[in-house]
C-alpha positions as CSV (number, residue, x, y, z in Angstrom):
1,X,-55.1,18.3,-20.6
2,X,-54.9,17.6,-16.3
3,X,-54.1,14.3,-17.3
4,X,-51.2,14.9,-19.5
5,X,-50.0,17.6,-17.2
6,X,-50.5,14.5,-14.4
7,X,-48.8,12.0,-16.2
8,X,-45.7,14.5,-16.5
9,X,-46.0,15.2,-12.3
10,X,-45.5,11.5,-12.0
11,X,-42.7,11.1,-14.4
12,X,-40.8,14.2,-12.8
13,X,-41.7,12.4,-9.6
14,X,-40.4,8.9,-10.9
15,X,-37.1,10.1,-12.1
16,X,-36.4,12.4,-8.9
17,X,-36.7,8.9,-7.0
18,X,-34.1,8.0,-9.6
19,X,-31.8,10.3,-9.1
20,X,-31.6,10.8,-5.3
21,X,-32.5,6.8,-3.7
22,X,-32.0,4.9,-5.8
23,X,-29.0,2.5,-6.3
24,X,-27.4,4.6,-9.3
25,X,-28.3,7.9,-8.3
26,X,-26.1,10.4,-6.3
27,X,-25.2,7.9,-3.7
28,X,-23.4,6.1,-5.9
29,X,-21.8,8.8,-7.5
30,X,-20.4,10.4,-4.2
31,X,-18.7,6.7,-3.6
32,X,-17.3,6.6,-7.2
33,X,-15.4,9.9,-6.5
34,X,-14.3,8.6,-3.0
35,X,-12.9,5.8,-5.3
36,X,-11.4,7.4,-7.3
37,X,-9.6,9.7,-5.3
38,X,-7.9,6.7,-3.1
39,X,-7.0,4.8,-6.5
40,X,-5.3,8.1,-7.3
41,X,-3.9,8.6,-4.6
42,X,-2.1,5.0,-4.6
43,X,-1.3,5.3,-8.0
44,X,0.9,8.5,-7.0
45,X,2.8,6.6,-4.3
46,X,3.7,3.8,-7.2
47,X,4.6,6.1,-9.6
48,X,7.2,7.7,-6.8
49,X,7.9,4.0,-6.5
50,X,8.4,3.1,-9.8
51,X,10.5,6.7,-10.6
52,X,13.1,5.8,-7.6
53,X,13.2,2.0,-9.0
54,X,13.9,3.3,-12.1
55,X,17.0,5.1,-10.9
56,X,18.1,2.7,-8.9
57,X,18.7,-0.2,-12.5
58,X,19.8,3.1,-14.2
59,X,22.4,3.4,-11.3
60,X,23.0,-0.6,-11.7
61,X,23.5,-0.4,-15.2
62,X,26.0,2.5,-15.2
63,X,27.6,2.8,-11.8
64,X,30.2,0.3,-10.0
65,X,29.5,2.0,-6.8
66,X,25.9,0.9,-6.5
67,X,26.6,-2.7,-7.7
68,X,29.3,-2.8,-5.1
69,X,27.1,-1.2,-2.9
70,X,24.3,-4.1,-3.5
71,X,26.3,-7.2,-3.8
72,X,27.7,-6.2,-0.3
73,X,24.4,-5.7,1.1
74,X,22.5,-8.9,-0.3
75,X,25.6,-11.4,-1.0
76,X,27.7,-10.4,1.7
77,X,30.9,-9.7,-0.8
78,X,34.2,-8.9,1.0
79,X,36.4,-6.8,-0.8
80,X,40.2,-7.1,-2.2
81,X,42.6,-6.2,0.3
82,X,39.2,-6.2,3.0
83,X,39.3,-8.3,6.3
84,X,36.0,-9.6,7.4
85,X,34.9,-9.9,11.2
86,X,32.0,-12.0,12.8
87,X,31.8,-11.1,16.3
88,X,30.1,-14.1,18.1
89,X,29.0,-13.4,21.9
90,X,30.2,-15.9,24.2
91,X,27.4,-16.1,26.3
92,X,24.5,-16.6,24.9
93,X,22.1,-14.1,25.4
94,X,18.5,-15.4,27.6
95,X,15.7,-15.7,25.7
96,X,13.3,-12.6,25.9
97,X,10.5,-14.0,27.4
98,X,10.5,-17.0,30.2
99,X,7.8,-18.6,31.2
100,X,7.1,-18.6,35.3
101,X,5.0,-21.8,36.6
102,X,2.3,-21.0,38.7
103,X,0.8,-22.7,41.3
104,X,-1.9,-25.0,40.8
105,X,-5.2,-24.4,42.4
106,X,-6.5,-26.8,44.5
């Protein structure tokens, strides 16, 4: 009977190991929910996405104003009875960043 009562004391033992150090135990667990809760968190900022893309074709489909709105903004459309003004400097501006020459060590 101490040997059966053994052999249970190592099992226990065996699948405690399991459990807590092992690859599959509760380590891997606690990085599953970390997972989890950034892939939820993502998939809430695309479905926001997706919802304001969604009214944006519904606002294609049914409004002039936002097809206006969107050829004038990505095909540069000019209006009837609309004048349109490119203001060109006449100087060009200098470039941002010149380069100095420094002296050479001798």
């Amino acid at each position: 009977m101490k040997w059966l009562a053994a052999v249970l004391a190592v099992a226990v033992i065996l699948l405690q190991y399991r459990v807590w150090l092992s690859e599959d135990g509760v380590r891997e667990v606690a990085r599953l929910k970390t997972a989890v809760a950034a892939q939820r968190a993502d998939n809430d900022t695309l479905v926001e996405r997706n919802h304001q893309l969604a009214a944006e074709v519904r606002d294609l489909k049914t409004g002039m104003d936002a097809l206006e709105e969107r050829a004038r903004s990505d095909l540069g459309m000019v209006g009837h009875n609309e004048t349109f003004f490119q203001v060109v400097p006449t100087h060009p501006s200098p470039p941002a960043h010149v380069p100095t020459r420094t002296a050479q060590a001798r």
